[in-house]
MARDO-477805 format. One record per residue: x negated, z negated, y negated of N, C-alpha, C in turn; residue number from 1. Coordinates in steps of 0.1 Angstrom, whole numbers, plus 5000, padded with zeros to 4 digits. Example, Ala and Ser with C-alpha at 12.3 -4.5 7.8 and 13.67 -1.06 7.14 Angstrom:
BEGIN
+------+------+------+------+------+------+------+------+------+-----+
:  n_x :  n_z :  n_y : ca_x : ca_z : ca_y :  c_x :  c_z :  c_y : pos :
+------+------+------+------+------+------+------+------+------+-----+
: 4868 : 4922 : 5057 : 4877 : 4922 : 5045 : 4868 : 4922 : 5033 :   1 :
: 4872 : 4929 : 5022 : 4863 : 4929 : 5011 : 4871 : 4921 : 5000 :   2 :
+------+------+------+------+------+------+------+------+------+-----+
// end
This chain:
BEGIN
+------+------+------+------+------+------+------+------+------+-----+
:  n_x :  n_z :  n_y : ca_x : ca_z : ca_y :  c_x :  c_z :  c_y : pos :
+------+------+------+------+------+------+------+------+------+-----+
: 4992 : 5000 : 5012 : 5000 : 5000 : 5000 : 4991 : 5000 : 4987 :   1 :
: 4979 : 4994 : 4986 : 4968 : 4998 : 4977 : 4969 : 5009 : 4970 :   2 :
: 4973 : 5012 : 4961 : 4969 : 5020 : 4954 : 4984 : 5030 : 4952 :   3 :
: 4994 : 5023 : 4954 : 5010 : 5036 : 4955 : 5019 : 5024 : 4944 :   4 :
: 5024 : 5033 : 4939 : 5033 : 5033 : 4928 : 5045 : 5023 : 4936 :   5 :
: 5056 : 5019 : 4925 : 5063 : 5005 : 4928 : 5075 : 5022 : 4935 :   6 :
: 5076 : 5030 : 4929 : 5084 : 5038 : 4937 : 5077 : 5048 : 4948 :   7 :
: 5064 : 5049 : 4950 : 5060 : 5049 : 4965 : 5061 : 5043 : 4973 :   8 :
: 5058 : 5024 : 4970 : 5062 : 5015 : 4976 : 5076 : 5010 : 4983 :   9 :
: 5084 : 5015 : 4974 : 5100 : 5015 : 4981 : 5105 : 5026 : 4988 :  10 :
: 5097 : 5038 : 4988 : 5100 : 5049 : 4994 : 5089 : 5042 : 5011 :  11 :
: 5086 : 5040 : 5010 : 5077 : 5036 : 5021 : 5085 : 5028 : 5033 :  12 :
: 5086 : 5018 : 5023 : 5095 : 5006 : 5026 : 5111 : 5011 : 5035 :  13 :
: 5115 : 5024 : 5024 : 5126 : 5026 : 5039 : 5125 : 5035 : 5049 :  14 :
: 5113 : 5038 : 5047 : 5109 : 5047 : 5060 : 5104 : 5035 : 5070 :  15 :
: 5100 : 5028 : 5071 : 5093 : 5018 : 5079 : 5107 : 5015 : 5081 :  16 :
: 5118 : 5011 : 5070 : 5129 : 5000 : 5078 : 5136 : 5013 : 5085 :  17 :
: 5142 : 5027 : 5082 : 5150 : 5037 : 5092 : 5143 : 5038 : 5104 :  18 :
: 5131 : 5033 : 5104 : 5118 : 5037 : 5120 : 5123 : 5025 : 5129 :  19 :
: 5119 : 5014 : 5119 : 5124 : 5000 : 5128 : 5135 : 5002 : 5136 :  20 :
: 5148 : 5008 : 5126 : 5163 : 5005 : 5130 : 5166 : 5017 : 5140 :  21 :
: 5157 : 5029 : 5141 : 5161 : 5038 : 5150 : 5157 : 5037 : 5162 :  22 :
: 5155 : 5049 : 5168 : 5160 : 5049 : 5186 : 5143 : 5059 : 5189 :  23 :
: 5139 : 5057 : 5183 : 5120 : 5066 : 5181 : 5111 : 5060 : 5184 :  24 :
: 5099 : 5059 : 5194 : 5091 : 5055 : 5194 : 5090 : 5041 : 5201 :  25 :
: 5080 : 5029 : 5207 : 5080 : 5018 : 5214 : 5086 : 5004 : 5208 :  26 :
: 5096 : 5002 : 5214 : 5097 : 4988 : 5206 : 5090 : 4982 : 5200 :  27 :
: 5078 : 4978 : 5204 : 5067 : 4969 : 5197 : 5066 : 4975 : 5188 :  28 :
: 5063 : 4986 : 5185 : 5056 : 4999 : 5175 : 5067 : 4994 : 5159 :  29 :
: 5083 : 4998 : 5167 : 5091 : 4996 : 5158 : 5093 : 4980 : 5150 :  30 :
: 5089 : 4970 : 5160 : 5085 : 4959 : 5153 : 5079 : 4954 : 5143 :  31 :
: 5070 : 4960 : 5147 : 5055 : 4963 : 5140 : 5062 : 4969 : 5125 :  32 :
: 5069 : 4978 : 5123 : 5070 : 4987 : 5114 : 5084 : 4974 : 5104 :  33 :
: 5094 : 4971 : 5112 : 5106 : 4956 : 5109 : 5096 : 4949 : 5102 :  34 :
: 5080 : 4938 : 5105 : 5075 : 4931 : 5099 : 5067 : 4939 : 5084 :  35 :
: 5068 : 4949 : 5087 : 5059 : 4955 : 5075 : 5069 : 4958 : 5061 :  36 :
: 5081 : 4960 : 5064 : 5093 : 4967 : 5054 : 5102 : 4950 : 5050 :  37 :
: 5095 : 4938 : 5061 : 5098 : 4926 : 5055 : 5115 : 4924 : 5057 :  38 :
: 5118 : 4934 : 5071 : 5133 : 4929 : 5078 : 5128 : 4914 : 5084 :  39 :
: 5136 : 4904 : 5086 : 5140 : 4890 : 5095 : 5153 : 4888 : 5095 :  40 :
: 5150 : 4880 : 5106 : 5164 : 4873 : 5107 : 5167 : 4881 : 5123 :  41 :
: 5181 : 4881 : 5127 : 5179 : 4889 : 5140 : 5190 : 4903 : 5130 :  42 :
: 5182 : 4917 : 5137 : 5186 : 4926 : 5136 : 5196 : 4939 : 5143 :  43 :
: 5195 : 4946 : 5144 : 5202 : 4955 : 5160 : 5189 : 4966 : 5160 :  44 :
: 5186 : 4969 : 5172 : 5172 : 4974 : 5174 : 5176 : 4980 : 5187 :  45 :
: 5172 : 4994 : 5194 : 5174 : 5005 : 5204 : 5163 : 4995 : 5210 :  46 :
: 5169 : 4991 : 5223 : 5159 : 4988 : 5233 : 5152 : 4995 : 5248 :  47 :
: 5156 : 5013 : 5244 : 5155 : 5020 : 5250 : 5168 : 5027 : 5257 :  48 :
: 5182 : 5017 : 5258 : 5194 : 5021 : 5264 : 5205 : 5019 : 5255 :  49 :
: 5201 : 5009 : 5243 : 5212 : 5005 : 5239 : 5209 : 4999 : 5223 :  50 :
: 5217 : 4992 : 5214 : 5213 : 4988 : 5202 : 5215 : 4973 : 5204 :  51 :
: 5208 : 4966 : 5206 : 5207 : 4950 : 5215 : 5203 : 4939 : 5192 :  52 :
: 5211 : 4930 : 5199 : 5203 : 4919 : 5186 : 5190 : 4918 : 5192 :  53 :
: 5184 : 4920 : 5180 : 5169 : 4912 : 5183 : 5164 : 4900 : 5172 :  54 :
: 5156 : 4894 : 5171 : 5148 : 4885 : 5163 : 5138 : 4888 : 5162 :  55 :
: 5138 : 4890 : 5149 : 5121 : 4898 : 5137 : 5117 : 4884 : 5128 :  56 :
: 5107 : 4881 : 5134 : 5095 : 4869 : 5123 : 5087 : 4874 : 5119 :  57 :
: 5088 : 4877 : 5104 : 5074 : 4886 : 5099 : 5064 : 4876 : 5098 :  58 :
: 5051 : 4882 : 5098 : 5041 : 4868 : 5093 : 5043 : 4859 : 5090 :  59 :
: 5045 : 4859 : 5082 : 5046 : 4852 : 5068 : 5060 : 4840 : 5070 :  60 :
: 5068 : 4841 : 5077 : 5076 : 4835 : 5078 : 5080 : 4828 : 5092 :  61 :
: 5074 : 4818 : 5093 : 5072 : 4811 : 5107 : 5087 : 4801 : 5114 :  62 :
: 5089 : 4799 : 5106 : 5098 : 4789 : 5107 : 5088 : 4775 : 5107 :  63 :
: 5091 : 4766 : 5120 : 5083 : 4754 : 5120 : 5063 : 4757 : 5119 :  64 :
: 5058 : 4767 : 5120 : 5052 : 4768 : 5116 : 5044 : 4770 : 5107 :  65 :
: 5032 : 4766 : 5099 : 5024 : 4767 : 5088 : 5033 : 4777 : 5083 :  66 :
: 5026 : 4786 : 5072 : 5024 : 4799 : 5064 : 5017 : 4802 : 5063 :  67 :
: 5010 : 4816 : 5070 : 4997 : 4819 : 5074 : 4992 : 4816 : 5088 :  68 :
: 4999 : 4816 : 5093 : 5005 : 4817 : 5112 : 4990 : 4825 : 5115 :  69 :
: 4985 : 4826 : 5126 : 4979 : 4836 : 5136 : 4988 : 4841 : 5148 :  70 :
: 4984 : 4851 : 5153 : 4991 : 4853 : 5161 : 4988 : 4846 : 5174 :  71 :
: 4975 : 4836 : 5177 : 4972 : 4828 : 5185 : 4981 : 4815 : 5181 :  72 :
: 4985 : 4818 : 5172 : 4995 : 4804 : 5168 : 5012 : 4804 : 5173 :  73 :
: 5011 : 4816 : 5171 : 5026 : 4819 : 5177 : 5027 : 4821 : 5188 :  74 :
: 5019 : 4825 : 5197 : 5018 : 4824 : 5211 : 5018 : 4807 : 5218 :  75 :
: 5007 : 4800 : 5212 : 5012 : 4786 : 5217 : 5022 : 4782 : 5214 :  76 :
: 5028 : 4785 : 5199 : 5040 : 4776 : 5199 : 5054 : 4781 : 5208 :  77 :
: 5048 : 4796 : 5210 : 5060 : 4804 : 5222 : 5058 : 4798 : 5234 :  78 :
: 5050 : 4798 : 5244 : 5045 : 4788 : 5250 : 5049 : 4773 : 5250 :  79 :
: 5047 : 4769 : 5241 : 5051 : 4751 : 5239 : 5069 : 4753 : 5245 :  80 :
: 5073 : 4760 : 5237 : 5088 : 4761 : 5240 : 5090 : 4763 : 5253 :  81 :
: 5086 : 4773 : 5262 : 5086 : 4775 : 5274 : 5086 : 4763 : 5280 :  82 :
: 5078 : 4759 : 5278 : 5076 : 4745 : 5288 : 5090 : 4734 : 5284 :  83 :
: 5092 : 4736 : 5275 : 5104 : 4730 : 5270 : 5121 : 4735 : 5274 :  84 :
: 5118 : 4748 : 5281 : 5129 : 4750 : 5284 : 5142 : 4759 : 5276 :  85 :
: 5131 : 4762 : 5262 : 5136 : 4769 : 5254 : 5135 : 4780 : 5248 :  86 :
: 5140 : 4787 : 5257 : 5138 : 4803 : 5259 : 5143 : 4812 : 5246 :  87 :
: 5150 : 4810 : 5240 : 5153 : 4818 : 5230 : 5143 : 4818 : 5216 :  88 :
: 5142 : 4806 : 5220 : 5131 : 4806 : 5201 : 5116 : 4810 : 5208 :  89 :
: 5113 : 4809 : 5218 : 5100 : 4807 : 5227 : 5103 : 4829 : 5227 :  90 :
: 5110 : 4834 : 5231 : 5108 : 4848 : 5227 : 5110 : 4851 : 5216 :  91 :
: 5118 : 4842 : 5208 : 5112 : 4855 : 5193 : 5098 : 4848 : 5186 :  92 :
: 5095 : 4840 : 5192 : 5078 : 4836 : 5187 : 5071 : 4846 : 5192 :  93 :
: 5069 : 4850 : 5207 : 5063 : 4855 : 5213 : 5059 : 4874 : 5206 :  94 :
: 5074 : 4879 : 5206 : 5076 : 4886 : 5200 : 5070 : 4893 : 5185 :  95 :
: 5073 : 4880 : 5176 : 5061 : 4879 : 5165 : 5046 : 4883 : 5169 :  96 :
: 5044 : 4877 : 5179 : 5027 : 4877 : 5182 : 5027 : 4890 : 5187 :  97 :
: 5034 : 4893 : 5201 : 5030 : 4905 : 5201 : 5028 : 4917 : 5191 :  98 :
: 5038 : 4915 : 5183 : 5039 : 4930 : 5172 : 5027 : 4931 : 5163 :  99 :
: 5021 : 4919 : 5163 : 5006 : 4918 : 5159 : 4993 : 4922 : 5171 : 100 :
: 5000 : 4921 : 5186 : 4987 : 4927 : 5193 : 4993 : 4928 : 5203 : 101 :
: 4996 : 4944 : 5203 : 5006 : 4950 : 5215 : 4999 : 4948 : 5231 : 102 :
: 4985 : 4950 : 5226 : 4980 : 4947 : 5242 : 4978 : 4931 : 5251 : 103 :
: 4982 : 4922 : 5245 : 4984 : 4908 : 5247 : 4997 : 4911 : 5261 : 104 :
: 4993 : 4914 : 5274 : 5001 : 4919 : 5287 : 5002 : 4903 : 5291 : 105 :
: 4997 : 4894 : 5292 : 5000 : 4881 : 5289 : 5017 : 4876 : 5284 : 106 :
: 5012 : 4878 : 5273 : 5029 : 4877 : 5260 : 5040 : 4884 : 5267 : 107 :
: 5035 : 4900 : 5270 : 5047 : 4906 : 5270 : 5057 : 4900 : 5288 : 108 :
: 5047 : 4895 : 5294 : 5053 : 4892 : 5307 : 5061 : 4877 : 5309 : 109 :
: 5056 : 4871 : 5295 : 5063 : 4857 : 5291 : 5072 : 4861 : 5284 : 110 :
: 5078 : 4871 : 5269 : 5090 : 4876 : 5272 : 5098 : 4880 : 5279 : 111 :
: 5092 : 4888 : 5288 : 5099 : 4893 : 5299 : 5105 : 4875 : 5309 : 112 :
: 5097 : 4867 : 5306 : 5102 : 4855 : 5316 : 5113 : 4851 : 5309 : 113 :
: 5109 : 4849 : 5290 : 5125 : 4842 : 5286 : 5136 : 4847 : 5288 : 114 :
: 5133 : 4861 : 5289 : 5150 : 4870 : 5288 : 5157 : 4864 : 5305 : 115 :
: 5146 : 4865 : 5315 : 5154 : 4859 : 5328 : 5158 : 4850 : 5329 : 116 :
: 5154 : 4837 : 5320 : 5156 : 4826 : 5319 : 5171 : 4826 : 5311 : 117 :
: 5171 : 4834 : 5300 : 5187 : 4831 : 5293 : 5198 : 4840 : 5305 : 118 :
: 5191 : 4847 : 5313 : 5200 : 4854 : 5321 : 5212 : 4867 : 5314 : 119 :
: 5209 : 4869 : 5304 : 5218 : 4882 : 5299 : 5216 : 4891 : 5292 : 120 :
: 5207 : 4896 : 5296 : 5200 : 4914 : 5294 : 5186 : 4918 : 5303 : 121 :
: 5194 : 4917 : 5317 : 5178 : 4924 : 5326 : 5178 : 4940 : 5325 : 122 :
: 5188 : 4946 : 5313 : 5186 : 4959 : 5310 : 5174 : 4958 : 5302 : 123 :
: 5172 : 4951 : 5291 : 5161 : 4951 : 5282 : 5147 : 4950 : 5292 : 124 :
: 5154 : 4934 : 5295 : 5138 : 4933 : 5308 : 5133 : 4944 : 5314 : 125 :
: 5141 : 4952 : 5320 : 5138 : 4966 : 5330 : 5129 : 4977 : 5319 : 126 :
: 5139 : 4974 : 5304 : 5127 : 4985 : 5294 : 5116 : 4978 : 5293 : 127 :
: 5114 : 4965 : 5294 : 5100 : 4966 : 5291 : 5089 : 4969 : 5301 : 128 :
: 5094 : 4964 : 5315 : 5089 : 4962 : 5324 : 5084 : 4981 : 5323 : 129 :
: 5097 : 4992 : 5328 : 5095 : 5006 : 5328 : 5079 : 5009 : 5321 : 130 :
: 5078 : 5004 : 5307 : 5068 : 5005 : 5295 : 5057 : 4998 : 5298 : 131 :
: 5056 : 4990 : 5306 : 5038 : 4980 : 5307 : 5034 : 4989 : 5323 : 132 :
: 5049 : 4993 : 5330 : 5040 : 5004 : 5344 : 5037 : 5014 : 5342 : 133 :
: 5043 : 5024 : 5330 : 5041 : 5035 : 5328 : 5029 : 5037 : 5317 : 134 :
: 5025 : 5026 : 5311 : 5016 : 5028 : 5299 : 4999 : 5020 : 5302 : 135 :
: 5009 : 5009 : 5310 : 4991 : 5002 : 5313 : 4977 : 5007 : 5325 : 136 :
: 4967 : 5006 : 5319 : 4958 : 5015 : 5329 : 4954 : 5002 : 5343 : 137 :
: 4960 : 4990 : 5340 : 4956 : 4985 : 5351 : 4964 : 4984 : 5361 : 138 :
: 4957 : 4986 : 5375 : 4972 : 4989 : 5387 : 4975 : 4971 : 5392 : 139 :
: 4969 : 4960 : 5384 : 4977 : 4951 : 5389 : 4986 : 4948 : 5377 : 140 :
: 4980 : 4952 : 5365 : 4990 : 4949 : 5360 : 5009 : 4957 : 5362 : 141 :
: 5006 : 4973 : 5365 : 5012 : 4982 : 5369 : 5021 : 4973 : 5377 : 142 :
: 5013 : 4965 : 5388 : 5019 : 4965 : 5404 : 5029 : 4950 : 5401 : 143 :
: 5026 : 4940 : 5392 : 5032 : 4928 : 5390 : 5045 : 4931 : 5381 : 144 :
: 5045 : 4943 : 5375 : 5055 : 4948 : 5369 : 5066 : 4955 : 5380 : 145 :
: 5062 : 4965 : 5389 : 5068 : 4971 : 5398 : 5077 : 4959 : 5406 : 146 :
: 5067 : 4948 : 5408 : 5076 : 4940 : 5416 : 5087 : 4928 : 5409 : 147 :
: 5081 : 4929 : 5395 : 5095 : 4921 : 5388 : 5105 : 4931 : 5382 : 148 :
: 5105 : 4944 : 5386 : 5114 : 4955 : 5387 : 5122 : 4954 : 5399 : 149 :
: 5114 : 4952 : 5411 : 5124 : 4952 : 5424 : 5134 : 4939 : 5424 : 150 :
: 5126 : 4932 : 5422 : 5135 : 4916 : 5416 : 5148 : 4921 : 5412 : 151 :
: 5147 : 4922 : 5400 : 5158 : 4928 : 5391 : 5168 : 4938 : 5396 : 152 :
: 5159 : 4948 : 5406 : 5173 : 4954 : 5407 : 5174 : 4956 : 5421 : 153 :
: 5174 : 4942 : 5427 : 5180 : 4935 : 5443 : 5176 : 4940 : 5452 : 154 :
: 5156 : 4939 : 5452 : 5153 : 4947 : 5458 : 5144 : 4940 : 5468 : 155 :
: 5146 : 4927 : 5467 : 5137 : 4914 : 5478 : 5120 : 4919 : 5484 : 156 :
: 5130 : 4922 : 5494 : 5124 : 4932 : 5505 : 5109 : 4939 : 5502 : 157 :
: 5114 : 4950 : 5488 : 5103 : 4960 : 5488 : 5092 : 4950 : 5475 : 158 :
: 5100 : 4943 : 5468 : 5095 : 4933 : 5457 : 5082 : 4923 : 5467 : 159 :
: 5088 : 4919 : 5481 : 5078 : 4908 : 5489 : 5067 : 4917 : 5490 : 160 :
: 5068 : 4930 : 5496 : 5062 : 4937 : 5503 : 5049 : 4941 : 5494 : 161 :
: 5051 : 4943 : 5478 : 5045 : 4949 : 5470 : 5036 : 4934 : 5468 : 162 :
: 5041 : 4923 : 5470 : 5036 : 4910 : 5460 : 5025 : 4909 : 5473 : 163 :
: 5026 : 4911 : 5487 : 5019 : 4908 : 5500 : 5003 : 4919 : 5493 : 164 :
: 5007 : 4928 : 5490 : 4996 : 4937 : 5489 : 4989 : 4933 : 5472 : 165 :
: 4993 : 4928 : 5466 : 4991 : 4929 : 5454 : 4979 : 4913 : 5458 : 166 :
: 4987 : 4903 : 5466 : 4975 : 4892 : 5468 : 4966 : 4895 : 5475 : 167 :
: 4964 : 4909 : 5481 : 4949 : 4914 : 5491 : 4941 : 4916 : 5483 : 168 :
: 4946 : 4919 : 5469 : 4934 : 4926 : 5461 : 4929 : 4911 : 5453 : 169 :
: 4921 : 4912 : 5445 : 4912 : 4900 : 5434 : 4920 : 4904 : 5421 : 170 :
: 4933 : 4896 : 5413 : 4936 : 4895 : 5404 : 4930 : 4885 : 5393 : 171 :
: 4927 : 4884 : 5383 : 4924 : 4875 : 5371 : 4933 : 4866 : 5374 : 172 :
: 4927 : 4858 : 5365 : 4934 : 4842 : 5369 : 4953 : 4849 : 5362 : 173 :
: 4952 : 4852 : 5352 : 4964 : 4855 : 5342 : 4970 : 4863 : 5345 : 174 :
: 4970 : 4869 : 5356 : 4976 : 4877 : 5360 : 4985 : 4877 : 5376 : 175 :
: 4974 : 4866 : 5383 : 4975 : 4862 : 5394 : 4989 : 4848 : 5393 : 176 :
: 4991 : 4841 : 5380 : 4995 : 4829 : 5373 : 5011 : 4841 : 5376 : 177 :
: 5010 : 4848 : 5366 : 5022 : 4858 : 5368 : 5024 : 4858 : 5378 : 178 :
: 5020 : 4864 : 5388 : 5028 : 4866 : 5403 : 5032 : 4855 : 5407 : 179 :
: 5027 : 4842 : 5410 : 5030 : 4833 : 5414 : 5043 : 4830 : 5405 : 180 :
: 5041 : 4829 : 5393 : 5061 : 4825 : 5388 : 5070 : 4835 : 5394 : 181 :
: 5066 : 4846 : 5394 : 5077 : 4856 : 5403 : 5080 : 4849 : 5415 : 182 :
: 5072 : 4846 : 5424 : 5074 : 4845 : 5435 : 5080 : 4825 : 5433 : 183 :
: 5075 : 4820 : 5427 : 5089 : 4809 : 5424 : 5101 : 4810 : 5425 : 184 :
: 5105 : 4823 : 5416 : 5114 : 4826 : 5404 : 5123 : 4834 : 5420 : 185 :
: 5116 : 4836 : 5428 : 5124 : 4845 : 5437 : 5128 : 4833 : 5451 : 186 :
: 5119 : 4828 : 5450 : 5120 : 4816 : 5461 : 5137 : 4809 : 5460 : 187 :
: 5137 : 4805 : 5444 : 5145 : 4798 : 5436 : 5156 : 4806 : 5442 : 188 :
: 5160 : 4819 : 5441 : 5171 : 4830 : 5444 : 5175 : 4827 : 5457 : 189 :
: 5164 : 4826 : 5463 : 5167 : 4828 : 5476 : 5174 : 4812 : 5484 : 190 :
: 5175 : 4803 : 5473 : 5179 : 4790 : 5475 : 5165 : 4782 : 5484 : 191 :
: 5154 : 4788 : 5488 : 5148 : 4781 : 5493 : 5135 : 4775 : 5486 : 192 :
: 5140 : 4761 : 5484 : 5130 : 4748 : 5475 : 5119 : 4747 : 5480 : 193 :
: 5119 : 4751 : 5494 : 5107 : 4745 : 5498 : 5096 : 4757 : 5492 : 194 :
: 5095 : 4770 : 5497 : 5091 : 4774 : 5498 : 5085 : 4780 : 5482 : 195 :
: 5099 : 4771 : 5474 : 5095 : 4774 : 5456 : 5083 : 4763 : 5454 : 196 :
: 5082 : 4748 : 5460 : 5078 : 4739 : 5457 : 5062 : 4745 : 5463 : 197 :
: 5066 : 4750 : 5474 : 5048 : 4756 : 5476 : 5042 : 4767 : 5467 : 198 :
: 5046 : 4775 : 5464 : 5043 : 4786 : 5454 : 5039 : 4777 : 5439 : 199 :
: 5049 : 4766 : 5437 : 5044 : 4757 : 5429 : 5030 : 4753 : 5426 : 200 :
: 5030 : 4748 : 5441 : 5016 : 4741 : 5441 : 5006 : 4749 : 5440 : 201 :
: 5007 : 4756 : 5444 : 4994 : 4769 : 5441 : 4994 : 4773 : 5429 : 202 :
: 5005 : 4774 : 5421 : 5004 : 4777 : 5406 : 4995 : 4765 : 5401 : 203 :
: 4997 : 4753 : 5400 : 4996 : 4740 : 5395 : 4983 : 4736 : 5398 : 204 :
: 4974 : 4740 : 5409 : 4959 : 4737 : 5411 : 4954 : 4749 : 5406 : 205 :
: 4956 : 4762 : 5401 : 4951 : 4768 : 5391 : 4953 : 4763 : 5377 : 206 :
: 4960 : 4762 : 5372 : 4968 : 4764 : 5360 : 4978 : 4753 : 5355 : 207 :
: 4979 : 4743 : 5359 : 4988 : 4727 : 5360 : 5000 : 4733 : 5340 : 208 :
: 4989 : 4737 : 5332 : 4994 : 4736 : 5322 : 5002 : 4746 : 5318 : 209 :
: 5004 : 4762 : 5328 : 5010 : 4771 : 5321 : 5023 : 4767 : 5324 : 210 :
: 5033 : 4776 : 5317 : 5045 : 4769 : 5314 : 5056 : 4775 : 5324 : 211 :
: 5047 : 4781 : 5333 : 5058 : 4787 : 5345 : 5056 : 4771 : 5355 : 212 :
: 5044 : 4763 : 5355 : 5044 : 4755 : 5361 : 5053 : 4742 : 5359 : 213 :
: 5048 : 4741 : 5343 : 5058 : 4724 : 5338 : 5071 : 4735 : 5339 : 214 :
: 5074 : 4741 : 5335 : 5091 : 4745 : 5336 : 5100 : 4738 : 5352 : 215 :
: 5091 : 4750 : 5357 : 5097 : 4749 : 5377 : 5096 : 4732 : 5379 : 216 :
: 5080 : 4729 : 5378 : 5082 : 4716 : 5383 : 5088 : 4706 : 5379 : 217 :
: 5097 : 4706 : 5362 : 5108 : 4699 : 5359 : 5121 : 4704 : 5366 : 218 :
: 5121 : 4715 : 5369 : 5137 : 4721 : 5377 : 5138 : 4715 : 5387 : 219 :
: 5128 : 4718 : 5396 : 5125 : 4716 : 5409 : 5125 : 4701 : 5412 : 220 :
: 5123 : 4694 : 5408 : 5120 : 4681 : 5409 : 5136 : 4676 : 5405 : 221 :
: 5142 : 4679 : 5391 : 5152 : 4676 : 5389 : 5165 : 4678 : 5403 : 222 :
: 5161 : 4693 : 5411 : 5173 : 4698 : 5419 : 5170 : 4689 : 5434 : 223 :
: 5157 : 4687 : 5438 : 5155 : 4677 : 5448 : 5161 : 4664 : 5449 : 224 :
: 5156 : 4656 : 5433 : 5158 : 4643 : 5435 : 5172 : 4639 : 5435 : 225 :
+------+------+------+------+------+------+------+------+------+-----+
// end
């Protein structure tokens, strides 16, 4: 914006906001473009199928946090919520951060956890998921996507089958953390605790603090005792 006139500047400004509000280009992208033209609040935004509410945090506007946020800032506090159980403010934090660093595959797989968590739009879930298999160059990342695809659309079977081959290979810790909530997250489906409570445990002696752990192991513990 350096150097453009106050009516360059507003000509700009609704090209960024008609990009945000249309049906063009990657969600994130269009986010990205919402925080720049200084839309907030929740908006209506093409989530690939449909015009869905969403929630836009520009920078600059945190809510409980500071002013002058990082995007490593809004990630813990998305995170913090997680563990808290509180899925809806915990994705439009997340959300914020990502539109600041689209490649954070981390984030995007923790949004993808809050929307399952409020349970009403595994259409959106499915676009993003479609978007991290078709775009990312790594095949575990690819392959942890494919199988919270089969999840979603009642696919058990071919979902185990992918997660069995996916643990032959040597995943990063953060990535490996992922599969293991799925495989919670499916255990849970399948009504069987025990077998959630073990998948637990193996999350929990890697990773005790990520928030697929304290979540489950407050559920789990709550539905046992």
């Amino acid at each position: 914006r350096i150097g453009l006139s106050m009516a360059e500047m507003l000509k700009l400004d609704d090209v960024l906001r008609r990009f945000a509000l249309g049906q063009d280009g990657p969600l994130a992208t269009r986010l990205k473009a919402a925080h720049a033209c200084g839309l907030s609040g929740t908006v209506s935004m093409w989530n690939g199928e449909a015009f869905v509410p969403t929630t836009v945090i520009p920078p600059d506007q945190s809510g409980s946090l500071p002013p002058g946020r990082t995007e490593l800032a809004a990630v813990t506090q998305g995170v913090d919520l997680m563990r808290r159980g509180r899925f809806k403010e915990a994705e439009a934090a997340l959300l914020g951060a990502v539109s600041t660093d689209v490649s954070r595959i981390d984030v995007w797989f923790h949004i993808i956890v809050c929307i399952l968590h409020r349970g009403n739009d595994d259409g959106f879930a499915l676009h993003l998921l479609d978007a991290i298999i078709s775009e990312h160059p790594d095949p575990g990342v690819a392959g942890i996507g494919r199988a919270y695809a089969m999840f979603l659309e009642r696919k058990p079977g071919s979902a185990r089958t992918l997660i069995e081959e996916l643990e032959r290979t040597t995943l990063p810790d953060h990535l490996w953390n992922i599969l293991c909530e799925l495989q919670i997250r499916m255990s849970w489906a399948d009504h069987n605790l025990a077998k959630a409570q073990t998948h637990l445990a193996r999350l929990e002696q890697k990773a005790a603090d990520h928030p697929a752990a304290v979540y489950w192991k407050h559920r789990l513990n709550s539905r046992v005792n």
